[in-house]
N, C-alpha and C positions, 0 to 999 in steps of 0.2 A: 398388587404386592408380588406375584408370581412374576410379572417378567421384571422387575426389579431385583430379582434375584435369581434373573439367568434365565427363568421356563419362556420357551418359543413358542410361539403361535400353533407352529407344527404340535409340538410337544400335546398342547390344551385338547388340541382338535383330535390327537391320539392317543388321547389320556386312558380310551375302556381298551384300547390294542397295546396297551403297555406290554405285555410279556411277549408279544411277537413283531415289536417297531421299533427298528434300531434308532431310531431318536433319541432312545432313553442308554443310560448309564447301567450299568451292572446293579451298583450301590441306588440307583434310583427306583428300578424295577424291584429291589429289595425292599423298601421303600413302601412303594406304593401296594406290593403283595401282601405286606404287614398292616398298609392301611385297610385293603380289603377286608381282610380278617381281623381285625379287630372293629372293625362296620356290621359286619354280619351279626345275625340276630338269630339263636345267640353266637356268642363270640368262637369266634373257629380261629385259631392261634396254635397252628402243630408246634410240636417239640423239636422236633427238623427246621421248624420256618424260625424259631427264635435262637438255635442252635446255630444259626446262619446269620441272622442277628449279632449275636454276640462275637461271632468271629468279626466281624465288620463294626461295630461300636464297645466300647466299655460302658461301664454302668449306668454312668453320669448321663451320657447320651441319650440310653436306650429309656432313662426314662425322662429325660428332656422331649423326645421324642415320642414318644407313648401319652405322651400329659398332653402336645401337642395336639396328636392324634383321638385321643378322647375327647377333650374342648371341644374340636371342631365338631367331634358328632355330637358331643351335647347341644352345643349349638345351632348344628342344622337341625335333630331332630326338636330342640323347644320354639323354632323360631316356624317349624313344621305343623305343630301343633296349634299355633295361635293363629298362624296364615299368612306369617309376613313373609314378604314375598320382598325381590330385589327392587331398589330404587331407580335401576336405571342409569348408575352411576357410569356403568360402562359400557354406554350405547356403540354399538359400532365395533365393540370386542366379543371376542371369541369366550362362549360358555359351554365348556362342556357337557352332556348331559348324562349322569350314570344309567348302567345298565341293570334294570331293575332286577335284583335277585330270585330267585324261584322262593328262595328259604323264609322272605318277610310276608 
């Protein structure tokens, strides 16, 4: 789904160097800081980092976006829990692998 919608190989493979790899967008490293924090356990979402949100989306977005960004961690973390694990669909591409937090 990701390079269907533009993300590079480069991009995936520097997905945990986001805020220091100029592959990424302004708007993307925004992005992606927001998905960090609101990943972390518990949710770490400064006032500063949504404050900067909002100057770059209106409301509709930020929780178009947010709904997005929650899904998905519901769904890694339930799909974490039971052991499912990927099919293999995408042999041969690139999987990034996060950089496991101190905090969980």
């Amino acid at each position: 789904m990701g390079r269907a919608t533009g993300i590079t190989s480069e991009q995936i493979s520097n997905l945990n160097d986001y805020r220091i790899n100029f592959n990424f967008s302004q708007t993307e490293r925004l992005i992606l800081e927001y998905a960090d924090g609101i990943t972390r356990t518990p949710v770490e979402v400064s006032d500063a980092l949504f404050a900067r949100l909002r100057e770059q989306f209106n409301e509709a977005e930020l929780v178009e976006l947010t709904s997005a960004l929650a899904w998905e961690n519901y769904r890694a973390r339930f799909d974490h829990a039971f052991g499912i694990e990927g099919e293999n669909f995408t042999a041969g591409a690139v999987c990034a692998i996060p950089v496991r937090s101190t905090s969980l």
